[in-house]
Phi, psi and omega in degrees: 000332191294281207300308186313320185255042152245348182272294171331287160330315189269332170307307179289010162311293185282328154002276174334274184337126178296183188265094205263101192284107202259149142224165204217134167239136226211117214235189170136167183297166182290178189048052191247332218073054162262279200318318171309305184300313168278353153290333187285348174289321173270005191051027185261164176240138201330306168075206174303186168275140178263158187298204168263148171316140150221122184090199187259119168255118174265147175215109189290178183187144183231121153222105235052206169261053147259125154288094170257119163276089160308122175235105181260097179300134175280157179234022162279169165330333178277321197276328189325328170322297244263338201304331195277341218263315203265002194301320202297286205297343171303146152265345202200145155277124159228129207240124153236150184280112186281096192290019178237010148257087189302001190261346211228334162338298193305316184308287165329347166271300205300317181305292203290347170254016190249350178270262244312303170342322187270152189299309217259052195186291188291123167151332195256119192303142215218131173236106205306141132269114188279158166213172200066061164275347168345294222264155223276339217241359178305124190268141198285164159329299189308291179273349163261015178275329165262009178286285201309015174045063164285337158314301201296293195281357164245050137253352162283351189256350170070030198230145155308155173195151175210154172235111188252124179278135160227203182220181153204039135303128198302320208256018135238052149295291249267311176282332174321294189297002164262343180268289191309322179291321187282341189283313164272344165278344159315306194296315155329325170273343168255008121347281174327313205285344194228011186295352177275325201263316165321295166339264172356297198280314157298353166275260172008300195258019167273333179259028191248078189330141160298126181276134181305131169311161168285115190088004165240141203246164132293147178310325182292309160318289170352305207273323180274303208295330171305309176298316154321282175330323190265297167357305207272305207289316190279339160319287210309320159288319172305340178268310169295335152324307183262015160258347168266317173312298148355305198262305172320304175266019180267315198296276222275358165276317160325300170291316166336279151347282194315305191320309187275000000 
């Protein structure tokens, strides 16, 4: 009798509880296992292997009481750009790692710490996944928390952080999908501790243009200074042009002249 009205409380507990709308952006190098990873979330199978990413893949997910938009991103060098345009709409981060390429670490340091760097990103809680823990040379928790200096960098980014060993292999989905499902309601929760000022913040910085990274130009700058720059070069022949006629036609009056 007991445990029925403490399972009654708490079902009207959650009643209660607003529907709280999340979006998660979820990044990592290409071959990291991010599509893979959000299918064990979603609880769909697994199937072929999935390509690369292209563009922004949205994905919904009801957990508890969060409405989650998974925003699934490509993570080669071409696609990496596009990553700033969604940093603003996120509440939370998930980077994941493929931990068993060990030739690719340093990259997987210099990206994560060049995210954690942004203004619209520090501050927001990020939950690392190493994946492929399946394969035998896959580096533990443990060690990839001291290659990236992942302490250093999110106490300088001021952000929550968790690191989850997972899989996104079809004959271990089930342990995946518990490792990966637990790694997001971690993340949901510390989401949850801040969430009005995450709000905020996500308003604030949807209607805030993006500013050009440092050292970096936009394409649209790029396209004008090029269109300036050919503009000037063609004056510049066009000047030169009418002062060698000019001189040309001083030269054949000069003979002229001599001539009579």
């Amino acid at each position: 009798m007991f445990n029925l009205m403490s399972n009654c409380c708490t079902w009207f507990s959650k009643i209660k509880e607003p529907i709280r709308k999340v979006h998660i952006l979820v990044v990592g190098l290409d071959k990291a296992g991010k599509t893979s990873s959000i299918r064990g979330m979603l609880r769909v199978p697994l199937g072929a292997e999935a390509g690369p990413t292209h563009g922004c893949v949205r994905s919904e997910l009801r957990l508890e009481n969060y409405q989650v938009t998974l925003l699934d991103v490509g993570g080669s060098t071409e696609s990496r750009g596009a990553w700033q345009e969604l940093y603003g709409e996120a509440h939370g981060i998930i980077f994941v790692v493929d931990s068993s390429d060990r030739q690719r670490v340093k990259e997987v340091k210099e990206v994560l710490a060049d995210l954690l760097k942004q203004p619209r990103v520090a501050g927001k809680p990020i939950l690392v996944l190493a994946n492929k823990q399946d394969k035998m040379n896959a580096l533990l928790g443990s060690e990839l928390i001291e290659i990236l200096l992942l302490e250093k960098l999110v106490n300088q980014s001021r952000s929550l952080c968790h690191i989850e060993p997972c899989s996104a292999l079809m004959d271990l989905r089930r342990w995946s999908d518990r490792k990966t499902q637990r790694g997001l309601r971690w993340l949901l929760r510390a989401v949850c501790l801040d969430y009005p000022e995450l709000c905020t913040r996500v308003v604030q910085d949807s209607k805030r243009p993006l500013e050009p990274r440092r050292g970096e130009k936009t394409w649209k700058t790029e396209k004008v200074r090029r269109k300036i720059k050919g503009e000037r070069k063609f004056s510049f022949l066009w000047f030169r042009l009418h002062v060698h006629c000019y001189l040309m036609f001083c030269f054949v009056c000069l003979i002229m002249r001599s001539e009579k």
